[in-house]
Structure formats: structure tokens, C-alpha cells
C-alpha positions as CSV (number, residue, x, y, z in Angstrom):
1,X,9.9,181.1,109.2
2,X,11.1,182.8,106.3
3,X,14.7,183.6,107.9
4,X,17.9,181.4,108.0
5,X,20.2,179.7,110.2
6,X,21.9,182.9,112.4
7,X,25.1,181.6,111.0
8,X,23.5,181.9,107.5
9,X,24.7,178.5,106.2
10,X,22.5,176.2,104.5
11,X,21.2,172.9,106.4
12,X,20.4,170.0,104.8
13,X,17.2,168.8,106.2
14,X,14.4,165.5,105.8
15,X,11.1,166.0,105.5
16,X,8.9,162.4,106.3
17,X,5.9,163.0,104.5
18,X,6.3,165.9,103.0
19,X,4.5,165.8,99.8
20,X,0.8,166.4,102.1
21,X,-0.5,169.7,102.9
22,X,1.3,171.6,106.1
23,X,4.4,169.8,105.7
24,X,4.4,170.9,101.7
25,X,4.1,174.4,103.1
26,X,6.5,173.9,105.6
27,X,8.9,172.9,102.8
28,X,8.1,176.1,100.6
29,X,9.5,178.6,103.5
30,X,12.4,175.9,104.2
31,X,13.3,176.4,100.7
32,X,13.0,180.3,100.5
33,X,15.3,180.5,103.9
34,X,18.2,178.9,101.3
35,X,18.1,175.3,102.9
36,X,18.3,171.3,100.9
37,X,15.4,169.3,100.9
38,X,15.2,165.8,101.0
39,X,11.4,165.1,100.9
40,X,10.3,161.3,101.7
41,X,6.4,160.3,101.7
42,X,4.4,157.3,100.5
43,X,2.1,159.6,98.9
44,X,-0.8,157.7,100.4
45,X,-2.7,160.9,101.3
46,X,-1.0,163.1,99.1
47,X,-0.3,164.0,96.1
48,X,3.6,164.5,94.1
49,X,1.8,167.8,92.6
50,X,1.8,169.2,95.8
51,X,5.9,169.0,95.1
52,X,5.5,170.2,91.7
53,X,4.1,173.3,92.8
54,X,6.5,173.7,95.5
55,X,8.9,174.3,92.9
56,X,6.8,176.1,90.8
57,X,6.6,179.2,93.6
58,X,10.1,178.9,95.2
59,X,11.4,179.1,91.6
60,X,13.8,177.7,89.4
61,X,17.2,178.5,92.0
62,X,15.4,176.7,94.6
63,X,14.3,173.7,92.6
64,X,17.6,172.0,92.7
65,X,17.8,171.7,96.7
66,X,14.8,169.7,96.4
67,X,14.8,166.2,96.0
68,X,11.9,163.9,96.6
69,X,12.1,160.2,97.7
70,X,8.9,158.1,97.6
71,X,8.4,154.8,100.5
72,X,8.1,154.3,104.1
73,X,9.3,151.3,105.0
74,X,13.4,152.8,105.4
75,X,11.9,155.5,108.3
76,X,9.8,152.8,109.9
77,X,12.8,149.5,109.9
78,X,15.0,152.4,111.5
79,X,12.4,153.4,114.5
80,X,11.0,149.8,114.5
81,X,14.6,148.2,116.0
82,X,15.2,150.1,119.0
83,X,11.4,149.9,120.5
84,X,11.3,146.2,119.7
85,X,15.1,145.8,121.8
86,X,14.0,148.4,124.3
87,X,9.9,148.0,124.6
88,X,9.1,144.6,122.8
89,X,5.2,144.9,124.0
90,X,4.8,148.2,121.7
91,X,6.1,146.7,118.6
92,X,2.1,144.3,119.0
């Protein structure tokens, strides 16, 4: 990545599970290209250090356009409504 937007404004983006190990990555360059980080994961195959050293490379003008939220159940009630309406059989 490493480049932003081509109309060089930041976007405000959400990462779901993105305290684990590519997406923690994939928040470090996200962060370098100038964009805000919401970061949401259930930590339960990661770790919130992975974060903490996140911040520690992209530095401290970075570190306030990430923000970490910690759950799962929020992402899965909003995908979990429209497959049981739409595809009750999948929702077994």
C-alpha cells in the first residue's frame, strides 16, 4: 500500500479483527497512508500488544487515528438479520 486515496483525503475505515497478525499489518500501512482506524476484534487469537506496537512503529502522529474496540457480537447481530430474513436454513 503505502500510498493514499488519489484525492489525498483521509478515510475513516473498520478493521474486524484487527488486533491478529496480517490484519495488524494491514493496519500499520493504513495508518502510514494518513487514514482513521477503528480496530474491532475479540482478541481470541490475538493479542492487544499486537496494537501497541502498531503505534509504537507508525509513531506518536499516527497514534491518535487509532482506536481499538474489543467484542463480536455488534458485527455478527448486524450480518446475522438479513441471512436469517433472506436464507433462514444458513442461520442452523
Amino acid at each position: 500500500m503505502g500510498s493514499q486515496c488519489a484525492t489525498n483525503q483521509t478515510t475513516k475505515l473498520l478493521i474486524t479483527g484487527g488486533a491478529g497478525f496480517i490484519d495488524s499489518l494491514t493496519a500499520l500501512e493504513l495508518l502510514e497512508a494518513g487514514h482513521e482506524l477503528q480496530v474491532f476484534d475479540d482478541l481470541s487469537n490475538s493479542s492487544p500488544i499486537a496494537l501497541e506496537r502498531v503505534r509504537e512503529v507508525a509513531g506518536l502522529e499516527a497514534t491518535p487515528r487509532l482506536r481499538q474496540m474489543e467484542g463480536k457480537s455488534v458485527i455478527l447481530g448486524i450480518l446475522s438479520k438479513p441471512l436469517s430474513v433472506h436464507r433462514p436454513a444458513s442461520m442452523r
